[in-house]
N, C-alpha and C positions, 0 to 999 in steps of 0.2 A: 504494500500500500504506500503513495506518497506521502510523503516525508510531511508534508503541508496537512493534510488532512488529520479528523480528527474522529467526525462522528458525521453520521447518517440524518437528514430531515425526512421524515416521512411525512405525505403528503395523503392520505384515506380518505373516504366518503361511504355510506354506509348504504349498499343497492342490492340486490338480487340478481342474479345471473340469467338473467331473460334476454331474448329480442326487443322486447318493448321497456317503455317505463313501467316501474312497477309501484303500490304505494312504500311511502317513505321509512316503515316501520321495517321493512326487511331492508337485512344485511348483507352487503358482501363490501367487495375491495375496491381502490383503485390509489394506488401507492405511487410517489415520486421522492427519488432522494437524493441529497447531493450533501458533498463532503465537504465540512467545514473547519477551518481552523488552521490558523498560522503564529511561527512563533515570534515573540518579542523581541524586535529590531529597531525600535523607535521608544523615546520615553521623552517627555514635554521636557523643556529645561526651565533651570533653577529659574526665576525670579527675578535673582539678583544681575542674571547674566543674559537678560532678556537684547540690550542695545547690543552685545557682540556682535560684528559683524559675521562670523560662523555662524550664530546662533540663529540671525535672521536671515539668512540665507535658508538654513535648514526648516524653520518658519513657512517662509516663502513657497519653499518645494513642497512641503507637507500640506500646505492649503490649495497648491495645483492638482497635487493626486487626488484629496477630496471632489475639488472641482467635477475631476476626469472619471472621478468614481461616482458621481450622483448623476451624471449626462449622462450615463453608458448605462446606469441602473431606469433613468427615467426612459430614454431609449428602447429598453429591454421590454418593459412596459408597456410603450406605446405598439413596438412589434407584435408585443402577444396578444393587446388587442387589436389588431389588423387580423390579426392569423384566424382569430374567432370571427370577426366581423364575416372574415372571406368564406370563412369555410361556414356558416351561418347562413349567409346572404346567396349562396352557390346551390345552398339543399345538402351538401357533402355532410355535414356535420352527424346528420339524423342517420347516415350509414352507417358511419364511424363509430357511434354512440350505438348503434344496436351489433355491429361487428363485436366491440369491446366488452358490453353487458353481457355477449354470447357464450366465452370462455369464462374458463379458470382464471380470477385474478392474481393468483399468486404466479402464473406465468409473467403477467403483464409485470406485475410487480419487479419480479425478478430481470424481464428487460428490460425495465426503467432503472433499476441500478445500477446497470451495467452501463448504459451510456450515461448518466448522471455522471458517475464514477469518470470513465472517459473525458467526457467533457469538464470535468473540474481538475483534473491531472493537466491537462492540456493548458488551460488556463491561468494554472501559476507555473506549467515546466516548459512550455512552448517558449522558444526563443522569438522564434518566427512572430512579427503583429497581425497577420492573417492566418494562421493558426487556432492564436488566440481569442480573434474574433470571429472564428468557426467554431468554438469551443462553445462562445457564449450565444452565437445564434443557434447552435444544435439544441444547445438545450432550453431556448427559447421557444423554439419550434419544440419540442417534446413534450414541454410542461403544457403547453396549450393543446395536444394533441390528447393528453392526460385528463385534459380540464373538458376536453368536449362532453362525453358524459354527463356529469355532476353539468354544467350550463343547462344540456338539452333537457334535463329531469327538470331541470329550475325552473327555466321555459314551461317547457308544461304545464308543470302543477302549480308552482308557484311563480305569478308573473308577478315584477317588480322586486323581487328578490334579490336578480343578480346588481341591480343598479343600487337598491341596500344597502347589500354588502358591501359592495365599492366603498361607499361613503364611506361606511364607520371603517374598513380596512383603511383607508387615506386619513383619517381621522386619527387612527390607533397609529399606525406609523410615523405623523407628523407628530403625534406628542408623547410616542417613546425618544423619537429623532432629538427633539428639543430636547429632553429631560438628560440623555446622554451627552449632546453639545454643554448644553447650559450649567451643568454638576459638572462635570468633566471629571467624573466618578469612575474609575477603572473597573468595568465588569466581567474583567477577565474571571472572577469566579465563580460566574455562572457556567463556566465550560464544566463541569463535574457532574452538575445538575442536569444542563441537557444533555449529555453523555447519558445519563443513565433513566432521564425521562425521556428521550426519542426509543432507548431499548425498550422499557417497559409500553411503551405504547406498539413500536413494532409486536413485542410478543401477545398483547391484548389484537390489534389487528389479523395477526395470524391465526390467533385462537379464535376468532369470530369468522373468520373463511374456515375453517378448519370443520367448528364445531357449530355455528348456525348461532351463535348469540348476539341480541342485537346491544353493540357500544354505545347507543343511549345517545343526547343530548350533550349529559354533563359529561362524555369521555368529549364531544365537540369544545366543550365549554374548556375544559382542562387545557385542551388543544391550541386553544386560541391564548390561552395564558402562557404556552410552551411557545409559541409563538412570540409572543410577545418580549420574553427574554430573550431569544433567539435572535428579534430587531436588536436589543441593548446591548446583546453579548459584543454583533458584527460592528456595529455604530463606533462601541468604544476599540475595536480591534483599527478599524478605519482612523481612526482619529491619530491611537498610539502605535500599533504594531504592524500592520501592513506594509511588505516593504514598498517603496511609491513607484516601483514600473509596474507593479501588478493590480493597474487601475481596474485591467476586465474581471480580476479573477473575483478582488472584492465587490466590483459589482454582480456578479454571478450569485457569490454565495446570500450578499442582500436581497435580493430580487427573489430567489427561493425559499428566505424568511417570510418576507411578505406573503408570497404565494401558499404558504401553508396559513398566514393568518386570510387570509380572503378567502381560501379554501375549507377553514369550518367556521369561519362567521357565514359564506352562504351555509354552510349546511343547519345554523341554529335556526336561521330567518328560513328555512326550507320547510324545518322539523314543525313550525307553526302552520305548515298545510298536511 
């Protein structure tokens, strides 16, 4: 495994394995992860030695990587709503979405890790700039190929849902965002915590494809909370430890925080149809 990585986001929804939509209380899967975590190479300096010219220098370059990391993350974004829009607006999506309900999700599951994995290797080990940014468009495109599903069910049953979720997902990331700029609170130690709440939640996810039990709301609710440290963890790794040529990689690993929080806040605003 890369040297960079650390631990797995799983990305679930809670569906039955039909052709069609089915109602919202049966269970199955649809998994997306990707690999997080880089080591400390960056620390704020002292205070006192703030007007050194090294010191602002090193300032300077740190607030262009940010720059180049929140364009490439908003980017990321606007792609992946394009990608729905098209494959939406085409009729494809309603395939794709009864293709994928058709199988075993721990298949899908399992090829979603594997180019997740790929693509976040790529994104901090790639020398090459168009590598890198094949790294973050593959799994741009994956993650929305993932998300058709869970949208076309939302569609369905629940209209106005997915525009919902939006909000409050934009809403919960601008005032996690803020809360890690503005404290400039190092949360490097929430890596121990998602390390071992992304396992337990994979191993509740499998047991639910496994054995037919349904994970409830409150395992969404939880979701969105794991979520949520997940923005804070990557915010303050951006801030302090991300080395500053790998603007794609930490906009990748951001962009996949998000998406697991917008991915079970629609499912709570869903769970009320």
């Amino acid at each position: 495994m890369h040297r960079h990585s650390r631990y797995f986001t799983p990305i679930v929804a809670g569906y039955t394995r039909r052709t069609r939509p089915l109602p919202l209380g049966r269970e199955a899967v649809i998994g997306s992860f990707v690999m997080k975590g880089l080591p400390v190479n960056f620390q704020p300096s002292d205070s006192n030695h703030l007007n050194a010219p090294g010191v602002q220098i090193g300032v300077d370059t740190r607030a262009a990587f940010i720059t180049r990391t929140y364009v490439h993350l908003f980017g990321a974004i606007i792609g992946f709503v394009l990608i729905e829009v098209a494959l939406f607006s085409s009729g494809r999506a309603e395939k794709i979405a009864q293709t994928m309900l058709s199988v075993n999700w721990l298949f899908i599951l399992g090829g979603f890790m594997v180019v997740s994995w790929i693509a976040s290797r790529a994104a901090f080990s790639a020398k090459s700039v168009v590598a890198q940014y094949a790294a973050l468009g593959g799994f741009v495109v994956a993650e929305a190929l993932i998300f058709v599903p869970l949208l076309y069910i939302a569609n369905f049953y629940a209209p106005g849902a997915i525009e919902s979720a939006a909000i409050v997902t934009l809403i919960g990331f601008a005032g996690l965002t803020a809360v890690a700029f503005l404290s400039r609170k190092d949360f490097s130690f929430l890596g121990g915590l998602l390390k071992w709440g992304m396992m337990l939640a994979l191993v509740a996810i499998v047991g639910g494809v496994l054995f037919g039990f349904n994970l409830g709301t409150w395992f969404s609710v939880g979701m969105v909370g794991l979520a949520g440290a997940a923005i804070l963890y990557d915010t303050s790794n951006i801030i302090r430890n991300f080395p500053e040529d790998k603007h794609v990689g930490a906009a990748l690993q951001l962009f996949a925080s998000v998406a697991l929080m917008f991915w079970y806040v629609l499912r709570i605003f869903m769970s009320r149809n």
